[in-house]
C-alpha positions in Angstrom: -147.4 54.1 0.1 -147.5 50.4 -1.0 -144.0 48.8 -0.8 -142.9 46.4 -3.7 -141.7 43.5 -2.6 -138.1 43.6 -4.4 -137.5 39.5 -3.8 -140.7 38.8 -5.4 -139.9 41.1 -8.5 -136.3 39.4 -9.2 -138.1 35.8 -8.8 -140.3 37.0 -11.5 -137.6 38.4 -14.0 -135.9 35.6 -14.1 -139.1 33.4 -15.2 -139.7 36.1 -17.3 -136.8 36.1 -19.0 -136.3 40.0 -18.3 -134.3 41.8 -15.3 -135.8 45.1 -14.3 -135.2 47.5 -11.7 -137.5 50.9 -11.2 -139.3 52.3 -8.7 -140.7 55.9 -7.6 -141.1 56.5 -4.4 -143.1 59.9 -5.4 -145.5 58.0 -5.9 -148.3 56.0 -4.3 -148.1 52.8 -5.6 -149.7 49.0 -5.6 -148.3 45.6 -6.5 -150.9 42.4 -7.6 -149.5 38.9 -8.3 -151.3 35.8 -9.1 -151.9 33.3 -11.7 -153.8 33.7 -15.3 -153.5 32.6 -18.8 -151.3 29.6 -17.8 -148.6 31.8 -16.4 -147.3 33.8 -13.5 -148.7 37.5 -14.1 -147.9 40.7 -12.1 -148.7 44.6 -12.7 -147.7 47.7 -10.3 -150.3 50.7 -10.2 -147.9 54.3 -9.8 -150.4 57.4 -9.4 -150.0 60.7 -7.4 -153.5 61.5 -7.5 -155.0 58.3 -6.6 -155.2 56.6 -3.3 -154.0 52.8 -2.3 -157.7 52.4 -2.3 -158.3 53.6 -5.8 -155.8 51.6 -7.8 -156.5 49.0 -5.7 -159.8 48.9 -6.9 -158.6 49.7 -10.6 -156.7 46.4 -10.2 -159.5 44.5 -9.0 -160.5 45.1 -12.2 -158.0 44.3 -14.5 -157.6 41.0 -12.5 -161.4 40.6 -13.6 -161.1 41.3 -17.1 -158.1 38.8 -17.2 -159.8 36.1 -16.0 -162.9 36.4 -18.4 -160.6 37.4 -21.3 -158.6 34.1 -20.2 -162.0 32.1 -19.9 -162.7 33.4 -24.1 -159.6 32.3 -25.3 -157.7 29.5 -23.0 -156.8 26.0 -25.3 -156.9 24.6 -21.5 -160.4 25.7 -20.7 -162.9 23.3 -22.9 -165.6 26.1 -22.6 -163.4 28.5 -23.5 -165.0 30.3 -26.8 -161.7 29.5 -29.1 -162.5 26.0 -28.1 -166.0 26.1 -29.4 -165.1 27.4 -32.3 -162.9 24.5 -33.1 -165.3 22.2 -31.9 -168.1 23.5 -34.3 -165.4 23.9 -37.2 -166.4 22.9 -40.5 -170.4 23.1 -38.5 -171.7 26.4 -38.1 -170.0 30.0 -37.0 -169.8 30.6 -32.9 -170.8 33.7 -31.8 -167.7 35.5 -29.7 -166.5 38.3 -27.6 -165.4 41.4 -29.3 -161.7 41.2 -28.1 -161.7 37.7 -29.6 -162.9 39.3 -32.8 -160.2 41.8 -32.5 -157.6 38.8 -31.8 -158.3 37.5 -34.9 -158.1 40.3 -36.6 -154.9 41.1 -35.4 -153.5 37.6 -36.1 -155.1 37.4 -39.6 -153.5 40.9 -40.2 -150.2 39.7 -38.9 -149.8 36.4 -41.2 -150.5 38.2 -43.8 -147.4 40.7 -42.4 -144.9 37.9 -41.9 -145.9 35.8 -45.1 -147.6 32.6 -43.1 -144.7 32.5 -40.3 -146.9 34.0 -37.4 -150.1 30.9 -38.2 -153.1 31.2 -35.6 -154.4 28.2 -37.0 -151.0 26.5 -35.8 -152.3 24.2 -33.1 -153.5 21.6 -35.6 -149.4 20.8 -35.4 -148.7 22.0 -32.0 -151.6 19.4 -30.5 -149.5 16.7 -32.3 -146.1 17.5 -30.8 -147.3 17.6 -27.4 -144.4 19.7 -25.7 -145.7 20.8 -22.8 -146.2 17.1 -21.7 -144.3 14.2 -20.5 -145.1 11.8 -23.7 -141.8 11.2 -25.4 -143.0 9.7 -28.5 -142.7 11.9 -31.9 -145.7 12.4 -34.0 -146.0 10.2 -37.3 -144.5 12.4 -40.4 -147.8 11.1 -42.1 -149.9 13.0 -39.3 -147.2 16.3 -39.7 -147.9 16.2 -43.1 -151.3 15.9 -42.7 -152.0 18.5 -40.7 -150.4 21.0 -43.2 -153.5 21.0 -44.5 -155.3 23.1 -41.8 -153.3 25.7 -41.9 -154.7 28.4 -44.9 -155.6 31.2 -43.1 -158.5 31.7 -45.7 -160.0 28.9 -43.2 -161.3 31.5 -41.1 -163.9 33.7 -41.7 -165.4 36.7 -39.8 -168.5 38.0 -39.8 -167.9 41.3 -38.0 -172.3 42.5 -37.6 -172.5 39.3 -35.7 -169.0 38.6 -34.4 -169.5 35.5 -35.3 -166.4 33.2 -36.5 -166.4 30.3 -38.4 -163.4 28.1 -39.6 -164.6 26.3 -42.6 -162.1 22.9 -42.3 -163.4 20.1 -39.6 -160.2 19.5 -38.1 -158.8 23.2 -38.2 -157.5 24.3 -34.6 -157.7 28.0 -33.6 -155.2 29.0 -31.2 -154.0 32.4 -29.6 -151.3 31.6 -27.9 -148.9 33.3 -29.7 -150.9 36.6 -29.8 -153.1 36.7 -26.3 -150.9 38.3 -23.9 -149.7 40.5 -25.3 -153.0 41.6 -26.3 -154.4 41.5 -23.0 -151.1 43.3 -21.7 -151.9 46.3 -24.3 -155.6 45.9 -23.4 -155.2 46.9 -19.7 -152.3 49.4 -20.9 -154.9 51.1 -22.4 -157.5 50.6 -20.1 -155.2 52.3 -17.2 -154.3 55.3 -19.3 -157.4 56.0 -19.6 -158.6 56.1 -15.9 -155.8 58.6 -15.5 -152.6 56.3 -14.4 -149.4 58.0 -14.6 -147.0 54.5 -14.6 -147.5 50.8 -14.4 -145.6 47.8 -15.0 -147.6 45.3 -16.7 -145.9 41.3 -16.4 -148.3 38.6 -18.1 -145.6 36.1 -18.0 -142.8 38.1 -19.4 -145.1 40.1 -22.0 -144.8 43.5 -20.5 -146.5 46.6 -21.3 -145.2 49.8 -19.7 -147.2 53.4 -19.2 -144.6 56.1 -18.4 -141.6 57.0 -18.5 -137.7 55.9 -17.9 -138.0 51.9 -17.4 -135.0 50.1 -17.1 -135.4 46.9 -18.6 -132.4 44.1 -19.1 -133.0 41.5 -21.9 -131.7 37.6 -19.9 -128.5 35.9 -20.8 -130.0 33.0 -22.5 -126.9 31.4 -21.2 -127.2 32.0 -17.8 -130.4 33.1 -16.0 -129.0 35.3 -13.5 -127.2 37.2 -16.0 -128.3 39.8 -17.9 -127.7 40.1 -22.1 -128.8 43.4 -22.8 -129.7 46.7 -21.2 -132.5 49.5 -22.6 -134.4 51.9 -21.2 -137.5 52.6 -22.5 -140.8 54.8 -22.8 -144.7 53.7 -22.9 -144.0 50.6 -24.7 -143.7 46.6 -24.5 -140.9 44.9 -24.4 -141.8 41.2 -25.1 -139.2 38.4 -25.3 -139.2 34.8 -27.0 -136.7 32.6 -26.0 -135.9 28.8 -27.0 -134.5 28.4 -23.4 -138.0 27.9 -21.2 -140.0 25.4 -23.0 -138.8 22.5 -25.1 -138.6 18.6 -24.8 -135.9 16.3 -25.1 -136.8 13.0 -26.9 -133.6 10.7 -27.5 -130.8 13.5 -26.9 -132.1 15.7 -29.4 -134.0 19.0 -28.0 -137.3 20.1 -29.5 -138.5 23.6 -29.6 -141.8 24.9 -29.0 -141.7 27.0 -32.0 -143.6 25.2 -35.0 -142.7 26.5 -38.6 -146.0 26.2 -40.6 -143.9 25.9 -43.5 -143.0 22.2 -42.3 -144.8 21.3 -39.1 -141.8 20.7 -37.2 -139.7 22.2 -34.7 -137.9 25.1 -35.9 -133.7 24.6 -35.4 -131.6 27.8 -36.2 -129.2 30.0 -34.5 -132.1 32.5 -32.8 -131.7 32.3 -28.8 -134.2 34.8 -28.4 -135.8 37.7 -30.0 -137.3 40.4 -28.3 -139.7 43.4 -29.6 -139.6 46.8 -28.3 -142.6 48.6 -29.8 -145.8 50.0 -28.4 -148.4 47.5 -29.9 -147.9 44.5 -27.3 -150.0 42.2 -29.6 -147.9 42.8 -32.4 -144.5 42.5 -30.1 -145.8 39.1 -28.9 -146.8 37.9 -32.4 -143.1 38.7 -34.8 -141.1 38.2 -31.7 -142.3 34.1 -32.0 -142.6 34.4 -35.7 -138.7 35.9 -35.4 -137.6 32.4 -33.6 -139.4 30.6 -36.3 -137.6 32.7 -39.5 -133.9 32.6 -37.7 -131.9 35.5 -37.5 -131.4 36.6 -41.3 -134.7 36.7 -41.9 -135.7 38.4 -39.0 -133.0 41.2 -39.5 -134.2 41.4 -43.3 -137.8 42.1 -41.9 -136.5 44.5 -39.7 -135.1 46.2 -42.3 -138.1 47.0 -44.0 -139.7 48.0 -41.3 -138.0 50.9 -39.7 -140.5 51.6 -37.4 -139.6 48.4 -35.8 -137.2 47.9 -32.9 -135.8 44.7 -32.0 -132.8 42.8 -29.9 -131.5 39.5 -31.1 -129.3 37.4 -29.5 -128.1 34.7 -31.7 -126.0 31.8 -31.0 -122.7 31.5 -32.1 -121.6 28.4 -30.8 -122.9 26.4 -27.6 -121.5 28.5 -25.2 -121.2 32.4 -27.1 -123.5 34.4 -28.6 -124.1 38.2 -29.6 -126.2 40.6 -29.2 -127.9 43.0 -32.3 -129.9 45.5 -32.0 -131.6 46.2 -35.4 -128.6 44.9 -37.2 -125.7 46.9 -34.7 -123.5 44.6 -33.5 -123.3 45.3 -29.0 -121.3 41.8 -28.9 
């Protein structure tokens, strides 16, 4: 039986963001970690009717498919077929995968969902704010406020006999960052069900996708990383988190976010810590829990009221060292 290596696992939950504990040992199970879509991934295989062998080989192949599915869709890859399709935007459609078809789908489906907060055509601002590198200057306002401008999701258009996509504004940037793992996460979810796999932990940088049941998942102290906020335990579903905690930049004392409203073109700044989604769809979990830290906790609790289907855990910031937990507007603390 393949052992889990337990130190490995906590490393990973506190990048992650989530604290989990859950093994069975009535099972024959496999562990893969690496690297893909810009983050550390890792998923755990538990079958009683296949070998080592078999899932390893299983795994093999979900390793495959998320390295061409990250080679479709990757801002960081300039061949990437997202990337071509901004290149050629405003030119000519660019033919593309089918799961990038179904990405943008999704993504179209889910602005229209959240009213404009969850924007795949974002990175027309993001690409402007730069936050993932070292440059401390802040974009012009005139460049913000011109790049407003790209951001109509009637800019994209589909032609589903081809798969072709077009974006019809030279300047318009597509990008599935917000969406992709946890589509890919979903993606191999289903893909393992179907070759007949009883449990597995799937970990694409804190986007995880569970098969089977009685996870124990904690939510981080946003606080504290070697704390844990919230405790659930859950059933053949994701649970993916957003948190302002991980990636930011500090320009003159002040803290920027990596969360853009498309309202503005700006940083968001509210009370949200973080926001995770616990619902079976892992591309619809990764896409409102960012558009959650973008609407602030009101508006994210008012959404969640309509939608009872939903299940969510917020934990909003009181002051700069308190905050509570809610749970689909029930106060924990």
């Amino acid at each position: 039986m393949g052992q889990v290596n337990k130190n490995f696992w906590l490393v990973l939950a506190v990048i992650a963001g989530l604290l989990y504990v859950n093994y069975n040992n009535k099972l024959n199970s496999v562990t893969r970690s690496g690297l893909a879509m810009n983050t550390l991934i890792s998923v755990t295989l538990e079958s009683k009717n296949k070998s080592e062998v078999e899932l390893n080989k299983i795994l093999d192949e979900a390793f495959d498919y998320l390295k061409i599915f990250e080679g479709q869709v990757s801002l960081y890859d300039e061949n990437s077929q997202v990337n071509k399709i901004n290149k050629m935007a405003g030119i000519a459609p660019v033919e593309v995968s089918s799961d990038v078809i179904a990405l943008a789908l999704k993504s179209i489906e889910i602005n229209k969902l959240t009213h404009n907060i969850f924007n795949p055509l974002i990175g027309a601002v993001t690409k402007l704010w730069k936050i993932n590198e070292i440059n401390k200057k802040l974009p012009e306002p005139a460049s913000i406020d011109n790049a407003l401008n790209f951001l109509d999701i009637n800019i994209i258009s589909l032609d589903l006999d081809l798969n072709k996509i077009y974006l019809s504004k030279a300047g318009a940037v597509l990008d599935f960052s917000g969406i992709a793992k946890g589509y890919a996460s979903r993606r191999l979810a289903d893909k393992f069900a179907a070759q007949g796999i009883e449990r597995a932990l799937i970990n694409l940088g804190g986007n995880i996708q569970l098969i089977g049941s009685g996870w124990n998942i904690g939510i981080r102290d946003p606080l504290d990383k070697a704390k844990i906020a919230f405790k659930i335990k859950v059933n053949d579903t994701a649970v993916i988190t957003s948190g302002n905690y991980e990636r930011y930049k500090i320009i003159d004392g002040v803290k920027y976010s990596h969360f853009f409203d498309p309202r503005t073109g700006r940083p968001v700044r509210n009370n949200m810590l973080s926001a995770s989604l616990i619902i079976p769809d892992g591309a619809l979990a990764d896409a409102l829990a960012t558009s959650f830290m973008i609407m602030g906790s009101d508006a994210a609790l008012k959404f969640l009221e309509s939608y009872k289907d939903l299940n969510a855990i917020l934990i909003i910031a009181e002051d700069a060292n308190k905050f509570r937990v809610i749970e689909r507007g029930k106060i924990f603390r």
